[in-house]
SEVOKOL-143723 format. One record per residue (C-alpha): residue in one letter; x, y, z. Coordinates in Angstrom, 2 decimals. Each point is the difference from the previous one (the first is absolute). Layout:
<lomis>
lomi lumti=a east=X north=Y up=Z
...
</lomis>
This chain:
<lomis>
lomi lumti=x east=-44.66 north=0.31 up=-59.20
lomi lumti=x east=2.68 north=-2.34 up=-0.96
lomi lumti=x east=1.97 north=-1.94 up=3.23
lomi lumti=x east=3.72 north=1.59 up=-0.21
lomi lumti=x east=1.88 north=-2.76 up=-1.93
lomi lumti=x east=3.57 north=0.32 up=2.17
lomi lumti=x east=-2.31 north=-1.05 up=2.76
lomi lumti=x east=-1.82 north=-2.97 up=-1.62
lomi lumti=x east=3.76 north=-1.01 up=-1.32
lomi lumti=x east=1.55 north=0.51 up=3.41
lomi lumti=x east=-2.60 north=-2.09 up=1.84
lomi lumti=x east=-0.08 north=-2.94 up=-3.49
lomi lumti=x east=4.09 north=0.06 up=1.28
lomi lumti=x east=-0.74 north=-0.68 up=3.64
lomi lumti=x east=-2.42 north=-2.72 up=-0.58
lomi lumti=x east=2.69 north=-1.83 up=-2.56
lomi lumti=x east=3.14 north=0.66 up=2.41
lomi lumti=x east=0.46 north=-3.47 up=0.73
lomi lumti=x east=3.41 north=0.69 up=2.22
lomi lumti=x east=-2.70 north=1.11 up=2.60
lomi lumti=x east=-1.18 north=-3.64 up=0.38
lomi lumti=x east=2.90 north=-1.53 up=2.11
lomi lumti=x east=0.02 north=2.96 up=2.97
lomi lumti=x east=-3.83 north=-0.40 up=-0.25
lomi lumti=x east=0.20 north=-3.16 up=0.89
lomi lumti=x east=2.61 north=0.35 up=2.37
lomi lumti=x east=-2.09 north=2.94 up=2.23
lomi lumti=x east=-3.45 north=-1.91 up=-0.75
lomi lumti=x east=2.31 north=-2.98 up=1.88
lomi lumti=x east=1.02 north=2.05 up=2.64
lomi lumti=x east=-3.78 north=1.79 up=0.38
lomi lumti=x east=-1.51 north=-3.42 up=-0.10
lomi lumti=x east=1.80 north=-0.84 up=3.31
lomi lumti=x east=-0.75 north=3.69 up=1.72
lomi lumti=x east=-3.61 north=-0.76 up=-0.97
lomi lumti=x east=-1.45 north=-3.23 up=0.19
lomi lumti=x east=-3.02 north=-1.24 up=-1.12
lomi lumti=x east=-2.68 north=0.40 up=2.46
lomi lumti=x east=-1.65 north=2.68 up=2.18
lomi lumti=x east=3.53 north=2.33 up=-0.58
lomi lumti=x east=-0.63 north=0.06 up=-4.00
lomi lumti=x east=-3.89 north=0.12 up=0.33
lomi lumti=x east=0.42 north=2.80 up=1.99
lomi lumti=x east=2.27 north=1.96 up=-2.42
lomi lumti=x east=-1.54 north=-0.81 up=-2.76
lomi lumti=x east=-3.48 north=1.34 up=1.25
lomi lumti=x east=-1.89 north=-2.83 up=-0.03
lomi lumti=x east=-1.66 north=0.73 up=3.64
lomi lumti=x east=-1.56 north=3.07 up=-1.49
lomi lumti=x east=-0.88 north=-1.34 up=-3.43
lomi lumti=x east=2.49 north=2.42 up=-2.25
lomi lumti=x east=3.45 north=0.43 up=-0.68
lomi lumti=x east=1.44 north=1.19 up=2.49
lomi lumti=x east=3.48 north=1.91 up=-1.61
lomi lumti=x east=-2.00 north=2.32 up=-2.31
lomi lumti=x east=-1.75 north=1.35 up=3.33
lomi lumti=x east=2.97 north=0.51 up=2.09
lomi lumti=x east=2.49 north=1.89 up=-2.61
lomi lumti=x east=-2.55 north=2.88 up=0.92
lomi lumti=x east=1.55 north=0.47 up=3.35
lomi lumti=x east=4.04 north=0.71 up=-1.63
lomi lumti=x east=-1.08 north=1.50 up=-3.11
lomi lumti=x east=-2.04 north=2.40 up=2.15
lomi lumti=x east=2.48 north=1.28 up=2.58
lomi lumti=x east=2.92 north=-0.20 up=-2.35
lomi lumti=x east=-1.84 north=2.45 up=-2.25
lomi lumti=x east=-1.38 north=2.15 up=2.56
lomi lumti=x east=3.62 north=0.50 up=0.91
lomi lumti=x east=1.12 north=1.94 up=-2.96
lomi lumti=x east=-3.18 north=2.41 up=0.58
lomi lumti=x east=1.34 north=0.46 up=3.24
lomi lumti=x east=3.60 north=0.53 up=-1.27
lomi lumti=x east=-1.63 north=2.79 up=-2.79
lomi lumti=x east=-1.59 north=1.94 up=3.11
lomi lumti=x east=4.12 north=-0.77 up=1.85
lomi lumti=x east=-2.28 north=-2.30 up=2.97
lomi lumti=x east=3.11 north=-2.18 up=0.42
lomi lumti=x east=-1.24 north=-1.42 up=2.86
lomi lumti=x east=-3.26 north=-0.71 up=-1.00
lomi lumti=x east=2.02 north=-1.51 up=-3.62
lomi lumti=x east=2.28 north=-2.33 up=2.36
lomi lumti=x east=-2.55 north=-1.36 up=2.21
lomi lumti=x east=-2.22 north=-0.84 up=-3.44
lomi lumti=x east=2.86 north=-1.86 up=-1.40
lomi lumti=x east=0.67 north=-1.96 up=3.17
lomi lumti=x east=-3.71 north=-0.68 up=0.27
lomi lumti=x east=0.00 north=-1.18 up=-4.03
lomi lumti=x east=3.71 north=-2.54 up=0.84
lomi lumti=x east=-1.83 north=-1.73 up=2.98
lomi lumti=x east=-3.08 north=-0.58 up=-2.29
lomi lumti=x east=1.52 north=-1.16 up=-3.05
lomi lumti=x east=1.66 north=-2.89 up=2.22
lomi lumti=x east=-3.42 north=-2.02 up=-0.02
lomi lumti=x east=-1.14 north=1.56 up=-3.49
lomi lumti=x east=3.08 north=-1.72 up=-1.00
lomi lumti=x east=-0.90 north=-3.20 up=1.98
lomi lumti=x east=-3.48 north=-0.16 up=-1.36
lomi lumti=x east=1.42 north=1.10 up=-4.08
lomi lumti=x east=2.49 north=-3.15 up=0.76
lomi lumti=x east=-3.01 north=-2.09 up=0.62
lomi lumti=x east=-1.51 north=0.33 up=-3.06
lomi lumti=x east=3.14 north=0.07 up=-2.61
lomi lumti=x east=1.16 north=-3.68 up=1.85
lomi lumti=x east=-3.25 north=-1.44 up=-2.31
lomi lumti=x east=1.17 north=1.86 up=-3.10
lomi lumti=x east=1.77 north=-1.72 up=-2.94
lomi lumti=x east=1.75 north=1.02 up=-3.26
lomi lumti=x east=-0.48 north=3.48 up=-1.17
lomi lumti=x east=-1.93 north=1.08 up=3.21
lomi lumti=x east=2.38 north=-1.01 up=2.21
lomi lumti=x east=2.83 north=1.75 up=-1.66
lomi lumti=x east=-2.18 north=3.21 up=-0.09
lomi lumti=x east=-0.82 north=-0.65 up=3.63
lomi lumti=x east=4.44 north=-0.17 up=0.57
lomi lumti=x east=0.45 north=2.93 up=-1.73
lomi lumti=x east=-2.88 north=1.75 up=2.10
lomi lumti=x east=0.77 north=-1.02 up=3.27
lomi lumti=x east=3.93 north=1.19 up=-0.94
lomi lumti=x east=-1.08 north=3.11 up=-0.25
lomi lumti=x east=-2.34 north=0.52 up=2.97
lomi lumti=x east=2.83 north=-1.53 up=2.17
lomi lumti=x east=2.42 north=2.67 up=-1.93
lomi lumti=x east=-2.46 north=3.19 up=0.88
lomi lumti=x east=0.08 north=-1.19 up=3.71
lomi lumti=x east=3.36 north=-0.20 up=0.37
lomi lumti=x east=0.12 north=3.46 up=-1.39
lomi lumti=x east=-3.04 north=1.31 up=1.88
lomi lumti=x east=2.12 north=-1.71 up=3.23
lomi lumti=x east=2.81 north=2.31 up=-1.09
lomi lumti=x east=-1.89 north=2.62 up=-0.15
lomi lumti=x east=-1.10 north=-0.11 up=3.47
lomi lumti=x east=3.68 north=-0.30 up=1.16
lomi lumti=x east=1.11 north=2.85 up=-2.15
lomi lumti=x east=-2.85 north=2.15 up=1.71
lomi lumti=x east=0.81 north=-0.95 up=3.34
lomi lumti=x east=4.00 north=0.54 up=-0.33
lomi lumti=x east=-1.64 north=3.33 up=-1.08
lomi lumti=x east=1.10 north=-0.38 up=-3.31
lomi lumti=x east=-3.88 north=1.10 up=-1.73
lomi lumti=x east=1.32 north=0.80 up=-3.54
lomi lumti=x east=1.48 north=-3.73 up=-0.43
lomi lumti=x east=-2.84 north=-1.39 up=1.77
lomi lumti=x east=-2.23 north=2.25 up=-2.58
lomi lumti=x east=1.67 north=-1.70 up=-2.84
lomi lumti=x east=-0.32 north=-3.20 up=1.38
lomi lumti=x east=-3.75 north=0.42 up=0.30
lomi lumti=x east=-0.28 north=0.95 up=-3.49
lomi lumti=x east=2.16 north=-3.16 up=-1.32
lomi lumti=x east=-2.34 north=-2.11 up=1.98
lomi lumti=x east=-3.05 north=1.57 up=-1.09
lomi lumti=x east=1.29 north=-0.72 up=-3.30
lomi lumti=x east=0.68 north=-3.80 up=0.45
lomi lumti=x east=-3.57 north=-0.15 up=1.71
lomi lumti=x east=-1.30 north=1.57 up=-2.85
lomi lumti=x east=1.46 north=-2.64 up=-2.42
lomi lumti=x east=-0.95 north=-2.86 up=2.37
lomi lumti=x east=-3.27 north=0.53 up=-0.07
lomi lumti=x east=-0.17 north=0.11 up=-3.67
lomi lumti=x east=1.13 north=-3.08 up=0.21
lomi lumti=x east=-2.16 north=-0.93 up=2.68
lomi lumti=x east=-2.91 north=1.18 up=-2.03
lomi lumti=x east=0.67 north=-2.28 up=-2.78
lomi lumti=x east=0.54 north=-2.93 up=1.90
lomi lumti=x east=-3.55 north=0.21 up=1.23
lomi lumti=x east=-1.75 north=1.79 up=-3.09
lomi lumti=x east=1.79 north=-1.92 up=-3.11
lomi lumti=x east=1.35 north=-2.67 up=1.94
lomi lumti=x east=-3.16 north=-0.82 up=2.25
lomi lumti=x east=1.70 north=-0.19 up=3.17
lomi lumti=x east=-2.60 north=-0.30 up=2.82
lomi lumti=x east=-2.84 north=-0.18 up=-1.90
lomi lumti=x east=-2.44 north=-2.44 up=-0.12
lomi lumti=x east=1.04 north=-1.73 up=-3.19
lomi lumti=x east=-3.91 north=-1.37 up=-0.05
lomi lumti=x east=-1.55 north=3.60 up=0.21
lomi lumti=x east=-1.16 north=0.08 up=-3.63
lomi lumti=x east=-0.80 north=-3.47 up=-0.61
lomi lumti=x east=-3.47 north=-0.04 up=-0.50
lomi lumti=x east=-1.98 north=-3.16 up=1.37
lomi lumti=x east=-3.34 north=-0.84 up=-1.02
lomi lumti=x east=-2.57 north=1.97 up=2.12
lomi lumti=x east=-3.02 north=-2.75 up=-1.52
lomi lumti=x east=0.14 north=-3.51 up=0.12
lomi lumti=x east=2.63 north=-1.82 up=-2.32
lomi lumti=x east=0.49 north=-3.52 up=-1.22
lomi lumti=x east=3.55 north=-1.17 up=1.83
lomi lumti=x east=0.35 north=-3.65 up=-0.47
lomi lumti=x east=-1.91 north=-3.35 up=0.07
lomi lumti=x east=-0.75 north=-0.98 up=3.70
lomi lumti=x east=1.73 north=-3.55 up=-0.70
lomi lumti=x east=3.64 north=1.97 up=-0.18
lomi lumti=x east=-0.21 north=1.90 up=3.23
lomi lumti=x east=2.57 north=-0.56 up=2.08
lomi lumti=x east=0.20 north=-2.10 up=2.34
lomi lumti=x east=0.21 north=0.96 up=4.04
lomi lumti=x east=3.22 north=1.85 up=0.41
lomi lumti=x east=0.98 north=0.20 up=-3.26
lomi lumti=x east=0.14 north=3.28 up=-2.59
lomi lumti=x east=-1.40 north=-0.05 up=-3.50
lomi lumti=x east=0.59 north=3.25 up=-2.59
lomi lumti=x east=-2.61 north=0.81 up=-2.04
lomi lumti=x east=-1.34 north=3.29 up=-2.07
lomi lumti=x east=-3.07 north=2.08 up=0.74
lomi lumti=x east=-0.62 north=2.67 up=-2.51
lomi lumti=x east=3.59 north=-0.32 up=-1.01
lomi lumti=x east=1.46 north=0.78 up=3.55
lomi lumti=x east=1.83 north=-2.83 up=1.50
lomi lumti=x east=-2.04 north=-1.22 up=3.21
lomi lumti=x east=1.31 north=-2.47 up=2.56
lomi lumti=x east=-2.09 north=-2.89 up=1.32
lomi lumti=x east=0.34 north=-1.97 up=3.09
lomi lumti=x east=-2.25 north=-2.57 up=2.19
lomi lumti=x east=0.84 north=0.47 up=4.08
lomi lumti=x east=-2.38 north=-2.07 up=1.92
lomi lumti=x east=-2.37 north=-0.54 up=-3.00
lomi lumti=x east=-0.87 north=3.39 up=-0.71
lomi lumti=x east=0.94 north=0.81 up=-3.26
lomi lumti=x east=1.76 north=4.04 up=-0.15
lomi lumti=x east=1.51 north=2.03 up=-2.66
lomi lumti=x east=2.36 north=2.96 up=-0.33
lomi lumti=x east=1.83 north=2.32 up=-2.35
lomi lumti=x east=3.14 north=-2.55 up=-0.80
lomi lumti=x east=2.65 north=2.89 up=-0.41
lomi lumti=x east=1.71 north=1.09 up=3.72
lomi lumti=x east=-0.85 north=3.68 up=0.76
lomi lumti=x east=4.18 north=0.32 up=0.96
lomi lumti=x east=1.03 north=-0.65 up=-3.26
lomi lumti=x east=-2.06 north=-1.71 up=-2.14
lomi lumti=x east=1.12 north=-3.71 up=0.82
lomi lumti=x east=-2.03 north=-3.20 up=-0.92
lomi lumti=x east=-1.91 north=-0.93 up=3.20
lomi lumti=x east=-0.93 north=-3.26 up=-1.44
lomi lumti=x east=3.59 north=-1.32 up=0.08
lomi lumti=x east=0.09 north=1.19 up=3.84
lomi lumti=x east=-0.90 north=-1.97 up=3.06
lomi lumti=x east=-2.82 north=-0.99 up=2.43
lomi lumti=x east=0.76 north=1.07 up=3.20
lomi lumti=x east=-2.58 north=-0.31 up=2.44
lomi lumti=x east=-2.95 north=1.80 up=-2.22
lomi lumti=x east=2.39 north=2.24 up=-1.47
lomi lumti=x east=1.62 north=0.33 up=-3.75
lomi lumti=x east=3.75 north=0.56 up=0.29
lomi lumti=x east=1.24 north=1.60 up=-3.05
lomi lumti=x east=3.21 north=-1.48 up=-1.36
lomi lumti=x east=1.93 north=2.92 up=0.01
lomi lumti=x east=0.23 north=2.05 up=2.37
lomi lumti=x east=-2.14 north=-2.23 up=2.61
lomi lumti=x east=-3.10 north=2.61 up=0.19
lomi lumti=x east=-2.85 north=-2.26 up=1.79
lomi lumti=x east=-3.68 north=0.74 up=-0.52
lomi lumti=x east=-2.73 north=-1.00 up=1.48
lomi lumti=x east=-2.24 north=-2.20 up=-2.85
lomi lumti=x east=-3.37 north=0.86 up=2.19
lomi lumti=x east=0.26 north=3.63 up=-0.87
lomi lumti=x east=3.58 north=0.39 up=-1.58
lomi lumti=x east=1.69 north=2.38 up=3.16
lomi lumti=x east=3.69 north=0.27 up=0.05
lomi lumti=x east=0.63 north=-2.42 up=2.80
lomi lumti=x east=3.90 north=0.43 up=-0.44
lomi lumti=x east=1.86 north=2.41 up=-1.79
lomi lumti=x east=1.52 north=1.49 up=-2.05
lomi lumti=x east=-3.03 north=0.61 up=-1.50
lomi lumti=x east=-2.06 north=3.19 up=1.17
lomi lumti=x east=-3.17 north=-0.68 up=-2.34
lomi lumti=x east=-2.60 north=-2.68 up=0.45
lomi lumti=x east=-0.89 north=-2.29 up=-2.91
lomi lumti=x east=-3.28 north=0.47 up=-1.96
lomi lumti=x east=-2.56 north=-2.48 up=1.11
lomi lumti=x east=-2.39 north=-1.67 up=-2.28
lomi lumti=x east=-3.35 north=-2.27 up=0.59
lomi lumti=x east=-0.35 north=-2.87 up=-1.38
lomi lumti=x east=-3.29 north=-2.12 up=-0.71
lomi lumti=x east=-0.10 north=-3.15 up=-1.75
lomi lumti=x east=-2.81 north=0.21 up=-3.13
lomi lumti=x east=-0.80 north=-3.35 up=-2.29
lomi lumti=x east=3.07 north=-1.48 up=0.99
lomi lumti=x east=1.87 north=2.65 up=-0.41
lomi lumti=x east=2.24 north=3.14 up=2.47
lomi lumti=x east=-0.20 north=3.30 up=-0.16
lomi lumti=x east=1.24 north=2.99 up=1.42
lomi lumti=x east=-0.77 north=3.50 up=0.36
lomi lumti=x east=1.79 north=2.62 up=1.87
lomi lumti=x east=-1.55 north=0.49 up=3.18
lomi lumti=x east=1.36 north=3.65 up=1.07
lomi lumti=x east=-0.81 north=1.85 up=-2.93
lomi lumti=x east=-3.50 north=-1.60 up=-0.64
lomi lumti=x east=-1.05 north=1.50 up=3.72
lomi lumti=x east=1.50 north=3.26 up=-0.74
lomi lumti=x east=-2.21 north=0.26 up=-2.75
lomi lumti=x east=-3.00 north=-0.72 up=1.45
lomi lumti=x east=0.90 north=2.54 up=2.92
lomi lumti=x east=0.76 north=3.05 up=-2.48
lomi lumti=x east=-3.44 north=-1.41 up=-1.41
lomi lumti=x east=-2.29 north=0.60 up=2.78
lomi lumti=x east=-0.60 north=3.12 up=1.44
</lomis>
């Protein structure tokens, strides 16, 4: 079944509407003060528990706000306003977290990622009304209300959906890069780098990152989890890679997010030197196989 084409047009216009760029940059100004860099936008961004964080907690508004207008169907109104007040307090941190992740956006993402956040702050303002309408005892308006926010929820995550699905949006840009899972020629051992210092390099066609700390030569997948940045034009920082970026920091013993915003480690590879020459192989996947091997 063919995609609807007003929908494909109507997002193609929203990724193009360059008059979005100067109030993106304008809130991403303002956002970058209210969160800093640091434990504040780790913590939104999910990088304690190792996922994005946003796509888990839009759950908790979603979820009320639509078990509202069951409620309202069966004429619960007080079940319906207490729902809706539960799904305004939660979609203050949803917000917080989703605000997180569009502040590393750029271009057509971050105008989708405007237009998205627009109208989630639209349906709570009309949810909030709601609430007020319902306890003035006006439950017809606040009804309504309900029904235009479900609507702009509805639309929002559509939006929402493509930011993360089309747009890749808090996913692990490295997920279907495919290192070598058996030993690969890298580079001559006489062009390693030297101690503290990054070298690029290709394994299998997959852009690997190599580093010396303290002698011992290690390698990772080069392209940042976050969003696919260059580690090997980032910086040492006390056996960490920080990507140029965003200023994700992983660790080059075993490539954990030390700093966000990152929420996914980097793929680790070992490295041997044979006749003179490195190579790598990706460590993770190689003992998976053997575990699924034995019995």
């Amino acid at each position: 079944m063919r995609t609807w084409q007003p929908l494909e047009q109507l997002i193609g216009r929203i990724e193009q509407l360059s008059v979005l760029d100067r109030p993106a940059d304008l809130v991403n100004g303002v956002l970058r003060k209210a969160i800093p860099q640091g434990s504040v936008e780790d913590a939104l961004s999910g990088t304690p528990i190792g996922h994005p964080l946003h796509p888990a907690m839009v759950t908790v508004p979603i979820g009320a706000w639509t078990s509202s207008l069951v409620f309202d169907v069966i004429g619960d109104d007080t079940a319906a306003r207490r729902l809706i007040a539960i799904g305004c307090v939660s979609a203050l941190p949803t917000a917080a977290a989703g605000a997180a992740d569009w502040m590393s956006t750029h271009g057509p993402e971050r105008r989708v990622g405007l237009v998205h956040a627009l109208l989630n702050y639209t349906a709570l303002g009309a949810y909030a009304m709601s609430w007020l309408a319902r306890r003035r005892g006006r439950r017809a308006r606040g009804v309504m209300l309900s029904l235009a926010g479900a609507g702009l929820v509805s639309a929002s995550g559509w939006l929402g959906g493509h930011l993360s699905y089309s747009l890749g949006i808090g996913v692990d840009t490295t997920v279907f890069e495919q290192l070598p899972e058996d030993w690969t020629d890298v580079t001559a051992e006489t062009v390693l780098p030297a101690d503290g210092e990054f070298v690029a390099a290709d394994a299998g066609g997959v852009p690997v990152l190599l580093s010396r700390h303290n002698g011992t030569v290690t390698a990772l997948a080069d392209r940042c989890t976050h969003r696919g940045g260059p580690l090997h034009e980032g910086e040492l920082d006390g056996g960490c890679v920080v990507c140029p970026w965003h200023g994700s920091a992983f660790s080059l013993a075993d490539g954990s997010v030390q700093a966000g915003p990152a929420t996914r480690p980097q793929a680790v590879l070992e490295t041997r030197i044979e006749n003179g020459r490195l190579q790598v192989r990706r460590q993770d996947r190689r003992t998976m196989r053997t575990q699924l091997a034995d019995p």
